[in-house]
Legacy VTK file of the C-alpha trace (Angstrom):
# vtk DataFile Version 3.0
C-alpha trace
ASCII
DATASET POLYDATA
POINTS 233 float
23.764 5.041 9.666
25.020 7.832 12.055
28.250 6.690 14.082
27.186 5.706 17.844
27.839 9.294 20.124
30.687 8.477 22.666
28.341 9.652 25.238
25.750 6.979 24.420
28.611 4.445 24.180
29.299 5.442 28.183
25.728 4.717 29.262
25.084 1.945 27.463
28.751 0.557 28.900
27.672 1.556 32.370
23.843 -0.004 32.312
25.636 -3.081 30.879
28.038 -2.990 34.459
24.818 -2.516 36.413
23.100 -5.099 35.010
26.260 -7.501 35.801
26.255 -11.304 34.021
22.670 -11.798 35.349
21.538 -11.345 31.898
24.033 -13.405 29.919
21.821 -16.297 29.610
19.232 -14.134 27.710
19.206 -15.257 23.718
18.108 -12.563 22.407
19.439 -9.667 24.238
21.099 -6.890 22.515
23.040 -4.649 23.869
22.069 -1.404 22.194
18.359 -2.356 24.086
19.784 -0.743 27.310
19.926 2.486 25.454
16.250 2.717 24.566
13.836 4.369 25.840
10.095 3.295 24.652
9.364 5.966 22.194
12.645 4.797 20.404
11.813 1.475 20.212
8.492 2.941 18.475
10.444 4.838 16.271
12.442 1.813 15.367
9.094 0.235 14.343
8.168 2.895 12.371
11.092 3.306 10.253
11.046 -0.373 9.827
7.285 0.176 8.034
7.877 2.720 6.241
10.710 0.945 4.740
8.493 -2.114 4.253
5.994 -0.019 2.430
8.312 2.036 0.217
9.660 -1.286 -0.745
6.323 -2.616 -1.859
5.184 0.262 -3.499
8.362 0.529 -5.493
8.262 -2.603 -6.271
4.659 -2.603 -7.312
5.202 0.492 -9.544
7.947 -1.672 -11.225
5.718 -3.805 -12.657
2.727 -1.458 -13.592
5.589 0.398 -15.400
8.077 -1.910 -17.265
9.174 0.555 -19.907
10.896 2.632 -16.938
13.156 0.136 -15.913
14.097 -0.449 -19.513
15.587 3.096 -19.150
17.783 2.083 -16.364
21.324 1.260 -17.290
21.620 -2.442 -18.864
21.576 -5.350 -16.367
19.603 -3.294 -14.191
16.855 -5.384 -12.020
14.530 -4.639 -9.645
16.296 -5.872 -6.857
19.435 -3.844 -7.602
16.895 -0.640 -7.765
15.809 -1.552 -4.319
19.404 -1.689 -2.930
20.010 1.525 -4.508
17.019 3.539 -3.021
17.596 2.347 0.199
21.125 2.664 0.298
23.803 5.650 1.842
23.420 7.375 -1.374
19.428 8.084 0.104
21.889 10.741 2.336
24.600 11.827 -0.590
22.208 12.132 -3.562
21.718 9.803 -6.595
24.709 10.332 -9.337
22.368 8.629 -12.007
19.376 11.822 -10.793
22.792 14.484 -11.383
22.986 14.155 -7.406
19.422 15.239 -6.608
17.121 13.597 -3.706
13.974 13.837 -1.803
11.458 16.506 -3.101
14.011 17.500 -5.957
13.741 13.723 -7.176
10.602 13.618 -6.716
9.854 16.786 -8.788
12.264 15.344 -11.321
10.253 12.124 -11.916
7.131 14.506 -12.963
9.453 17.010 -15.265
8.222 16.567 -19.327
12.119 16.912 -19.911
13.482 14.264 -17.938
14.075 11.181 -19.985
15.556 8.972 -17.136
13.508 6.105 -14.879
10.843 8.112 -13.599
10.134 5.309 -11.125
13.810 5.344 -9.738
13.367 9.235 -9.482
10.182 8.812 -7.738
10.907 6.765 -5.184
14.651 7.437 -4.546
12.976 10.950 -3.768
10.225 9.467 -1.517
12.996 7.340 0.458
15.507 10.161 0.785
12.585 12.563 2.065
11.183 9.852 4.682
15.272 9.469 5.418
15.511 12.944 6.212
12.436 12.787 8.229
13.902 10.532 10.573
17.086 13.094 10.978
18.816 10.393 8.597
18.924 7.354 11.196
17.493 3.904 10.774
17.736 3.552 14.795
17.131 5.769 17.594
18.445 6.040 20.845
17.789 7.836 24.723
20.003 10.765 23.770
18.695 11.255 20.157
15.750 13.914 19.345
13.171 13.792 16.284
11.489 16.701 14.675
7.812 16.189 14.844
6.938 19.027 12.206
9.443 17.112 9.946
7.424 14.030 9.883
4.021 15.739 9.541
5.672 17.708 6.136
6.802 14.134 4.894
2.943 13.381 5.405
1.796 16.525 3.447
4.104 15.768 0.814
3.625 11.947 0.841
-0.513 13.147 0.198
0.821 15.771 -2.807
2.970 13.093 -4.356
-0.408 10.643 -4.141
-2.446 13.239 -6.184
0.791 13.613 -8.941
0.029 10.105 -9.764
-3.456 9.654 -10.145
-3.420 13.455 -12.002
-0.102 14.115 -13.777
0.054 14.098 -17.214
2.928 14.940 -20.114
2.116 17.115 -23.043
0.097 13.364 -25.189
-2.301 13.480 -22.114
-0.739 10.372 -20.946
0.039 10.358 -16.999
3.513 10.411 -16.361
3.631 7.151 -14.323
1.263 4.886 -14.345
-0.655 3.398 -11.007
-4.066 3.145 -9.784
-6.504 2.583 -12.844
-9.118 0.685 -13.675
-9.022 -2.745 -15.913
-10.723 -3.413 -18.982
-13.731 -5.535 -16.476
-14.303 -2.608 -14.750
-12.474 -3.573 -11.470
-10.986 -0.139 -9.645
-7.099 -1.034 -8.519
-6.736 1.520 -5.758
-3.942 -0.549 -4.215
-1.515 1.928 -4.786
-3.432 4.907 -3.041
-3.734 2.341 0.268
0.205 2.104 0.365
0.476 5.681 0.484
-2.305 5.844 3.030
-0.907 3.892 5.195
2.494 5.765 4.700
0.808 9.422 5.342
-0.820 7.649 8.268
2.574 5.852 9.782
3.822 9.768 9.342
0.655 11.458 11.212
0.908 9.177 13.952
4.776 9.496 14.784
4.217 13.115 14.213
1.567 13.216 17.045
3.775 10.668 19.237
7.091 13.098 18.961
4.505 16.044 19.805
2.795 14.879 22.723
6.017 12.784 24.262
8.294 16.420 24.129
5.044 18.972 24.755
5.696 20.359 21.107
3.569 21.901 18.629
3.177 20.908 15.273
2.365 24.026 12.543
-0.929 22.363 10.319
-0.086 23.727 6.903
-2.784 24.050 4.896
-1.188 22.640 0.876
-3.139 22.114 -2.077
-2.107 18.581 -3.399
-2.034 19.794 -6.838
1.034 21.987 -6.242
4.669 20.656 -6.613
5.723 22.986 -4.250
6.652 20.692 -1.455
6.983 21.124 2.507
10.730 21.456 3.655
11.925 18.357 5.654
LINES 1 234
233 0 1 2 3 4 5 6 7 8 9 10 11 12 13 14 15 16 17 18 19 20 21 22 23 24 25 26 27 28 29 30 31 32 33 34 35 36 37 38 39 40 41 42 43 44 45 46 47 48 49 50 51 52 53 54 55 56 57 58 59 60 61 62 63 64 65 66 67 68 69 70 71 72 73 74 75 76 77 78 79 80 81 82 83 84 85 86 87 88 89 90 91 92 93 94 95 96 97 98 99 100 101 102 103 104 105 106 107 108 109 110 111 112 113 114 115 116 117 118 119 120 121 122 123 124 125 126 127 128 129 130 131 132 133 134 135 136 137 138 139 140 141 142 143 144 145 146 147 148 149 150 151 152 153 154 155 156 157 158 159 160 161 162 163 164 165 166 167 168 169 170 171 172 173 174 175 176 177 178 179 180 181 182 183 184 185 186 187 188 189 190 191 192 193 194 195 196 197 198 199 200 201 202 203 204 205 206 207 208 209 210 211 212 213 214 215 216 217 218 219 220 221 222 223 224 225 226 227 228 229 230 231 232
Protein backbone atom coordinates (compact mmCIF):
# COMPACT_ATOMS: atom_id res chain seq x y z
CA UNK A 1 0.00 0.00 0.00
CA UNK A 2 0.84 3.69 -0.87
CA UNK A 3 2.93 5.45 2.02
CA UNK A 4 0.49 7.84 4.16
CA UNK A 5 0.96 11.73 2.37
CA UNK A 6 2.58 14.00 5.10
CA UNK A 7 -0.25 16.26 4.49
CA UNK A 8 -2.84 13.67 5.53
CA UNK A 9 -0.57 12.74 8.47
CA UNK A 10 -1.12 16.73 9.62
CA UNK A 11 -4.91 16.51 9.55
CA UNK A 12 -5.39 13.45 10.87
CA UNK A 13 -2.74 14.68 13.85
CA UNK A 14 -4.74 17.86 14.20
CA UNK A 15 -8.53 16.21 14.23
CA UNK A 16 -6.94 13.80 16.76
CA UNK A 17 -5.92 17.32 19.04
CA UNK A 18 -9.48 18.52 18.46
CA UNK A 19 -11.05 15.66 19.45
CA UNK A 20 -8.83 15.73 22.83
CA UNK A 21 -8.90 12.28 25.23
CA UNK A 22 -12.75 12.39 25.06
CA UNK A 23 -12.54 9.53 22.80
CA UNK A 24 -9.93 7.33 24.46
CA UNK A 25 -12.39 5.12 26.02
CA UNK A 26 -13.74 4.13 22.54
CA UNK A 27 -12.61 0.23 21.71
CA UNK A 28 -12.70 0.31 18.52
CA UNK A 29 -11.58 3.60 17.33
CA UNK A 30 -8.96 3.95 14.79
CA UNK A 31 -7.23 6.63 14.14
CA UNK A 32 -6.98 6.72 10.37
CA UNK A 33 -11.22 7.03 10.80
CA UNK A 34 -10.71 10.84 11.33
CA UNK A 35 -9.37 11.00 7.86
CA UNK A 36 -12.42 9.62 6.08
CA UNK A 37 -14.79 11.04 4.48
CA UNK A 38 -18.03 8.73 3.64
CA UNK A 39 -17.39 7.92 0.08
CA UNK A 40 -13.96 6.50 1.33
CA UNK A 41 -15.26 4.45 3.76
CA UNK A 42 -17.47 3.08 0.69
CA UNK A 43 -14.58 2.64 -1.24
CA UNK A 44 -12.97 0.73 1.54
CA UNK A 45 -15.99 -1.63 1.33
CA UNK A 46 -15.70 -2.08 -2.07
CA UNK A 47 -12.21 -3.02 -2.40
CA UNK A 48 -12.76 -5.29 0.48
CA UNK A 49 -15.53 -7.27 -1.99
CA UNK A 50 -13.92 -7.32 -4.72
CA UNK A 51 -11.11 -8.90 -2.98
CA UNK A 52 -13.53 -11.34 -1.35
CA UNK A 53 -14.85 -12.29 -4.72
CA UNK A 54 -11.59 -12.59 -6.66
CA UNK A 55 -10.61 -14.83 -3.87
CA UNK A 56 -13.55 -17.13 -4.33
CA UNK A 57 -13.53 -17.24 -7.83
CA UNK A 58 -9.87 -18.10 -7.90
CA UNK A 59 -10.25 -20.39 -5.66
CA UNK A 60 -13.23 -21.99 -7.28
CA UNK A 61 -11.41 -22.13 -10.68
CA UNK A 62 -8.69 -24.08 -8.72
CA UNK A 63 -10.64 -26.84 -8.29
CA UNK A 64 -12.67 -27.01 -11.64
CA UNK A 65 -9.08 -26.97 -13.06
CA UNK A 66 -6.56 -29.20 -11.14
CA UNK A 67 -4.21 -29.89 -14.02
CA UNK A 68 -3.26 -25.99 -13.89
CA UNK A 69 -1.97 -25.97 -10.62
CA UNK A 70 0.02 -29.07 -11.41
CA UNK A 71 1.91 -26.62 -13.73
CA UNK A 72 2.81 -24.38 -10.94
CA UNK A 73 6.24 -24.85 -9.51
CA UNK A 74 6.39 -28.01 -7.01
CA UNK A 75 4.98 -27.45 -3.49
CA UNK A 76 2.79 -24.98 -4.89
CA UNK A 77 -0.86 -24.83 -3.08
CA UNK A 78 -3.68 -22.95 -3.41
CA UNK A 79 -3.22 -20.91 -0.57
CA UNK A 80 0.29 -19.83 -1.58
CA UNK A 81 -1.42 -18.83 -5.16
CA UNK A 82 -3.76 -16.67 -3.23
CA UNK A 83 -0.94 -14.84 -1.34
CA UNK A 84 0.73 -14.36 -4.53
CA UNK A 85 -2.18 -12.70 -6.52
CA UNK A 86 -2.95 -10.53 -3.92
CA UNK A 87 0.33 -9.55 -3.00
CA UNK A 88 2.81 -6.17 -3.95
CA UNK A 89 3.85 -8.03 -6.93
CA UNK A 90 -0.21 -7.26 -8.17
CA UNK A 91 1.78 -3.52 -8.61
CA UNK A 92 5.47 -4.83 -9.93
CA UNK A 93 4.33 -7.64 -12.27
CA UNK A 94 4.49 -11.46 -11.82
CA UNK A 95 8.28 -12.85 -12.50
CA UNK A 96 6.73 -16.43 -13.01
CA UNK A 97 4.12 -14.39 -16.12
CA UNK A 98 7.95 -12.80 -17.50
CA UNK A 99 6.72 -9.62 -15.41
CA UNK A 100 3.35 -9.13 -17.12
CA UNK A 101 -0.06 -8.05 -15.21
CA UNK A 102 -3.57 -6.99 -15.59
CA UNK A 103 -4.97 -7.21 -19.22
CA UNK A 104 -1.47 -8.54 -20.48
CA UNK A 105 -1.98 -11.56 -17.94
CA UNK A 106 -5.05 -11.88 -18.67
CA UNK A 107 -4.47 -12.11 -22.48
CA UNK A 108 -1.64 -14.47 -21.61
CA UNK A 109 -3.87 -17.04 -19.83
CA UNK A 110 -5.97 -17.32 -23.29
CA UNK A 111 -2.60 -17.46 -25.65
CA UNK A 112 -2.43 -21.32 -27.47
CA UNK A 113 1.43 -20.82 -26.75
CA UNK A 114 1.54 -20.27 -23.23
CA UNK A 115 2.24 -23.44 -21.36
CA UNK A 116 2.24 -21.92 -17.77
CA UNK A 117 -0.93 -21.95 -15.04
CA UNK A 118 -3.47 -20.40 -17.02
CA UNK A 119 -5.46 -19.94 -13.81
CA UNK A 120 -2.53 -18.01 -12.04
CA UNK A 121 -2.34 -15.87 -15.32
CA UNK A 122 -5.95 -15.30 -15.24
CA UNK A 123 -6.51 -14.09 -12.16
CA UNK A 124 -3.15 -12.44 -11.23
CA UNK A 125 -4.34 -10.32 -14.37
CA UNK A 126 -7.91 -9.79 -13.03
CA UNK A 127 -6.40 -8.68 -9.48
CA UNK A 128 -3.69 -6.43 -10.88
CA UNK A 129 -6.39 -4.72 -13.27
CA UNK A 130 -9.06 -4.24 -10.30
CA UNK A 131 -5.61 -2.99 -8.33
CA UNK A 132 -5.04 -0.48 -10.81
CA UNK A 133 -8.59 0.48 -10.79
CA UNK A 134 -8.44 1.56 -7.39
CA UNK A 135 -5.18 3.88 -8.33
CA UNK A 136 -3.25 0.86 -6.56
CA UNK A 137 -4.58 1.47 -2.83
CA UNK A 138 -6.37 -0.96 -0.59
CA UNK A 139 -7.58 2.25 1.55
CA UNK A 140 -8.69 5.59 0.74
CA UNK A 141 -8.54 8.70 2.37
CA UNK A 142 -10.14 12.72 2.36
CA UNK A 143 -7.25 13.90 0.21
CA UNK A 144 -7.14 10.88 -2.22
CA UNK A 145 -9.11 10.98 -5.76
CA UNK A 146 -10.47 7.84 -7.84
CA UNK A 147 -10.96 7.66 -11.53
CA UNK A 148 -14.50 6.78 -12.22
CA UNK A 149 -13.90 5.88 -16.04
CA UNK A 150 -11.16 3.53 -14.62
CA UNK A 151 -13.56 1.46 -12.72
CA UNK A 152 -16.28 1.36 -15.41
CA UNK A 153 -13.24 -0.11 -18.02
CA UNK A 154 -12.41 -2.75 -15.21
CA UNK A 155 -16.29 -3.51 -15.61
CA UNK A 156 -16.12 -3.75 -19.48
CA UNK A 157 -13.23 -5.85 -19.26
CA UNK A 158 -14.36 -7.91 -16.20
CA UNK A 159 -17.75 -8.67 -18.83
CA UNK A 160 -15.02 -9.53 -21.92
CA UNK A 161 -12.99 -11.76 -19.66
CA UNK A 162 -16.62 -13.55 -18.61
CA UNK A 163 -17.34 -14.32 -22.35
CA UNK A 164 -13.35 -15.75 -22.83
CA UNK A 165 -14.40 -18.41 -20.50
CA UNK A 166 -17.57 -19.68 -21.42
CA UNK A 167 -16.22 -19.24 -25.41
CA UNK A 168 -12.44 -19.69 -25.67
CA UNK A 169 -11.13 -22.52 -27.12
CA UNK A 170 -7.34 -23.90 -28.17
CA UNK A 171 -6.70 -25.38 -31.55
CA UNK A 172 -8.51 -29.52 -30.01
CA UNK A 173 -11.75 -27.40 -29.53
CA UNK A 174 -11.26 -27.71 -25.91
CA UNK A 175 -11.88 -24.28 -23.90
CA UNK A 176 -8.88 -23.01 -22.54
CA UNK A 177 -10.05 -22.98 -18.87
CA UNK A 178 -12.63 -24.66 -17.75
CA UNK A 179 -15.80 -23.05 -15.66
CA UNK A 180 -19.42 -22.87 -16.01
CA UNK A 181 -20.73 -26.20 -17.68
CA UNK A 182 -23.19 -28.42 -17.31
CA UNK A 183 -22.96 -32.03 -15.39
CA UNK A 184 -23.60 -35.27 -16.74
CA UNK A 185 -27.61 -34.91 -14.83
CA UNK A 186 -28.20 -32.08 -16.71
CA UNK A 187 -27.80 -29.48 -13.86
CA UNK A 188 -26.44 -25.88 -15.45
CA UNK A 189 -23.39 -24.61 -12.94
CA UNK A 190 -23.54 -20.92 -13.74
CA UNK A 191 -21.85 -20.13 -10.43
CA UNK A 192 -18.98 -18.82 -11.96
CA UNK A 193 -20.81 -16.23 -14.31
CA UNK A 194 -22.67 -14.87 -10.80
CA UNK A 195 -19.11 -14.10 -9.28
CA UNK A 196 -18.26 -12.09 -12.14
CA UNK A 197 -21.67 -10.47 -12.05
CA UNK A 198 -21.46 -9.39 -9.01
CA UNK A 199 -17.82 -8.13 -9.69
CA UNK A 200 -18.94 -6.05 -13.02
CA UNK A 201 -21.76 -4.88 -10.77
CA UNK A 202 -19.46 -3.85 -7.50
CA UNK A 203 -17.46 -1.93 -10.57
CA UNK A 204 -20.72 -0.16 -12.18
CA UNK A 205 -21.82 0.99 -8.98
CA UNK A 206 -18.48 2.64 -7.63
CA UNK A 207 -18.15 3.93 -11.09
CA UNK A 208 -21.55 5.78 -10.78
CA UNK A 209 -20.71 6.74 -6.97
CA UNK A 210 -17.12 8.45 -8.05
CA UNK A 211 -19.27 10.15 -10.98
CA UNK A 212 -22.05 11.61 -9.27
CA UNK A 213 -19.97 12.47 -5.80
CA UNK A 214 -17.17 14.71 -8.16
CA UNK A 215 -19.93 15.88 -11.07
CA UNK A 216 -17.84 13.71 -13.63
CA UNK A 217 -18.69 12.01 -16.71
CA UNK A 218 -18.08 8.62 -17.48
CA UNK A 219 -17.35 7.80 -21.56
CA UNK A 220 -19.93 4.42 -22.22
CA UNK A 221 -17.75 2.46 -24.59
CA UNK A 222 -19.50 0.40 -26.62
CA UNK A 223 -16.91 -3.34 -26.69
CA UNK A 224 -17.80 -6.46 -28.19
CA UNK A 225 -17.03 -9.18 -25.48
CA UNK A 226 -15.57 -11.39 -27.99
CA UNK A 227 -12.55 -9.13 -28.57
CA UNK A 228 -9.31 -9.37 -26.44
CA UNK A 229 -8.72 -5.99 -27.00
CA UNK A 230 -9.22 -4.66 -23.55
CA UNK A 231 -10.19 -1.08 -22.06
CA UNK A 232 -7.06 0.82 -20.61
CA UNK A 233 -7.19 1.12 -16.75
Amino acid sequence: MKPMHPLKIGIIALLLLQTGCANNSAANFKLSHLAKSDIDSVTDMHIQEVRKLSQELTIKLYKRNPRELSKAPPGTTIQKRLDQIFSDQRLHGYSELNGVKSTAAITLSFNEAFEGDRVFALMAGISSMLYAAYNYQDEFYILDEIDQQKLYNSARNLESVSWQLNNRKDINGERYILSNGISATGIRNLSYERLFGKLISLQDMMALLIADTTNRNITRVVQSAASMTFLPI
